[in-house]
N, C-alpha and C positions, 0 to 999 in steps of 0.2 A: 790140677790140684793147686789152692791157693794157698801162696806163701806164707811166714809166720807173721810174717805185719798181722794180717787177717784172722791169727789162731783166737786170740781172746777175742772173747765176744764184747770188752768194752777197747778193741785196738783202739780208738781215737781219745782225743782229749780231750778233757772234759776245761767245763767251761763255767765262773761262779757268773750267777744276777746278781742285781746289785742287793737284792734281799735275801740277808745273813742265813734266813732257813732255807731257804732253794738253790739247786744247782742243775744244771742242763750236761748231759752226759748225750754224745753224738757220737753212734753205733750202728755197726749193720743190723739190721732187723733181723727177726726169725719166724716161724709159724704161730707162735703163741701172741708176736704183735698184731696179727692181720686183722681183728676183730676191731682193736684202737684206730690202727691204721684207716681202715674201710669206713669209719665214723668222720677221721679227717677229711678223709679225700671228699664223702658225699656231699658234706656238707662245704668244703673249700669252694669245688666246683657245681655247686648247684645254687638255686635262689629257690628258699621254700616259703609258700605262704598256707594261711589256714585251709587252703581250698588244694592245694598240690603236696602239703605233707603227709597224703599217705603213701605216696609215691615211692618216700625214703628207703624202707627197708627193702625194695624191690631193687631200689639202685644199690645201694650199698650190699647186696649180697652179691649182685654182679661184680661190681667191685674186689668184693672179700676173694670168693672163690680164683677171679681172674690173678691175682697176687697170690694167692696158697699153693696155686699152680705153678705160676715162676719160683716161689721159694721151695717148693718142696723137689723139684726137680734142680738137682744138684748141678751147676749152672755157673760156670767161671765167667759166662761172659755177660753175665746180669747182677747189678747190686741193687738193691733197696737200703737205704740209711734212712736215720728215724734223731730224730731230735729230744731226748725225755726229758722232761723236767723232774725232780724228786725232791718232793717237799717231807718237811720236817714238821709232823702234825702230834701233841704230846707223846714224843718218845719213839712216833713211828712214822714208817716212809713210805710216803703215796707216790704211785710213778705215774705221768701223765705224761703221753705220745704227744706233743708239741708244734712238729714237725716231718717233714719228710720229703724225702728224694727218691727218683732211680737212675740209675747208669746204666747203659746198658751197651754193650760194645756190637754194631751192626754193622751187617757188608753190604758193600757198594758194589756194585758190578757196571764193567765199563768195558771197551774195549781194550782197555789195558788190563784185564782181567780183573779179579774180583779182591777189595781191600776193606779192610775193619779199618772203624771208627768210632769213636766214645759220644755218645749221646744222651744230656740230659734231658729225662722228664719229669713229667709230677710233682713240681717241686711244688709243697702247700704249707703253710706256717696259720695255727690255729688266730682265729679274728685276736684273742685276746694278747697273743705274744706273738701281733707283729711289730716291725720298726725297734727290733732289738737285739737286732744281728741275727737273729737265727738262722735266716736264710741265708744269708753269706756264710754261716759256717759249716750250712747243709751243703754249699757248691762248693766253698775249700775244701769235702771232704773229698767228695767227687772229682775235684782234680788234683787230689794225690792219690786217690786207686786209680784214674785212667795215667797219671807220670809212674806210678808203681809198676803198672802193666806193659811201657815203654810207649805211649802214644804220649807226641806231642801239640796236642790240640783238641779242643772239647766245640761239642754243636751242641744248638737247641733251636728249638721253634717258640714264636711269642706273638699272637696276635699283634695286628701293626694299632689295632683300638687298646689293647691293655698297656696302657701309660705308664702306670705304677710298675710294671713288673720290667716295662724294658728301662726304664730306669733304674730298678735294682739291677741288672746284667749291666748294663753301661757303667754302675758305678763300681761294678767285679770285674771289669776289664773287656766286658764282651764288646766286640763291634758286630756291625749289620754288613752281613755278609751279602743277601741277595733278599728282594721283596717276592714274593712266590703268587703268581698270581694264576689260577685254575677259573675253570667254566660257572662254579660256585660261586668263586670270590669277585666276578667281574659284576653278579647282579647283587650280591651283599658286600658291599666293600668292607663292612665289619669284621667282617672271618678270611681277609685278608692274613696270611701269615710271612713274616719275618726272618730269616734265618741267621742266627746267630754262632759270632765262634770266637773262643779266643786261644790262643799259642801260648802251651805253658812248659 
């Protein structure tokens, strides 16, 4: 059962833009975002053109479904966070999913037997609000539920080609922990992955 940090559905702080009518409120998501969300993510991690956009709603409801699943199955050891922005349009409030995270705390199994660790993924921030902190405040949220849960230290994976994103982790504290290299990544050096971590 998760603590009261986590009982409101807007536990975290919210955060003003620098325009007077909007503000970005960073919260754990629920079932009723998974439709906004599944929209982010398709479109974060895909490239559509006139010729491959019918493809979209095929992705994205893989997408939707595989998250409706983790959230509705009642789950201490998975978060999803969500970035909203709420704009003030005459008199009334439009909420737009902005961004988004997941946590999720996985085990390791070793010969030292088997140990949880907090691991970021999905982190995606809409094309038009990015390079405005969002993302950094989608990973600070994520490393106060994994210090809240008593782990000291967060991982992620980052293509060793996506420049812009290890650069945002670099400039959140993460270091490269190990370059990972598989039977895939020796003949496409581009899907090459990264492992990242940092002690919080």
């Amino acid at each position: 059962m998760q603590s009261s940090l986590f009982d409101s559905e807007n536990f975290l702080i919210s955060s003003s833009l620098p325009q007077k009518s909007s503000q970005v409120i960073v919260r754990l998501a629920n079932v009723d975002d998974v439709n906004d969300i599944g929209d982010l993510l398709t479109l974060c991690f895909n490239n559509f053109n006139d010729l491959t956009l019918w493809i979209y709603p095929f992705l994205k409801l893989g997408v939707c479904e595989d998250l409706r699943y983790r959230l509705k199955n009642i789950d201490t050891d998975h978060f999803c966070v969500i970035a909203l922005k709420t704009n003030i349009v005459q008199k009334q409030s439009i909420n737009e999913i902005i961004g988004t995270v997941e946590l999720s705390f996985r085990t390791h199994y070793s010969w030292q037997g088997k140990k949880k660790y907090p691991y970021v993924a999905n982190l995606a921030v809409s094309k038009n609000h990015r390079r405005q902190g969002i993302a950094t405040q989608l990973l600070s949220k994520c490393q106060e539920i994994a210090k809240h849960h008593g782990f000291n230290g967060l991982y992620l994976h980052v293509l060793a080609s996506n420049k812009i994103a290890q650069e945002l982790y670099l400039q959140n504290g993460y270091t490269i922990e190990q370059v990972e290299t598989d039977l895939f990544s020796l003949f496409v050096p581009s899907k090459r992955r990264l492992l990242l971590t940092k002690s919080i």
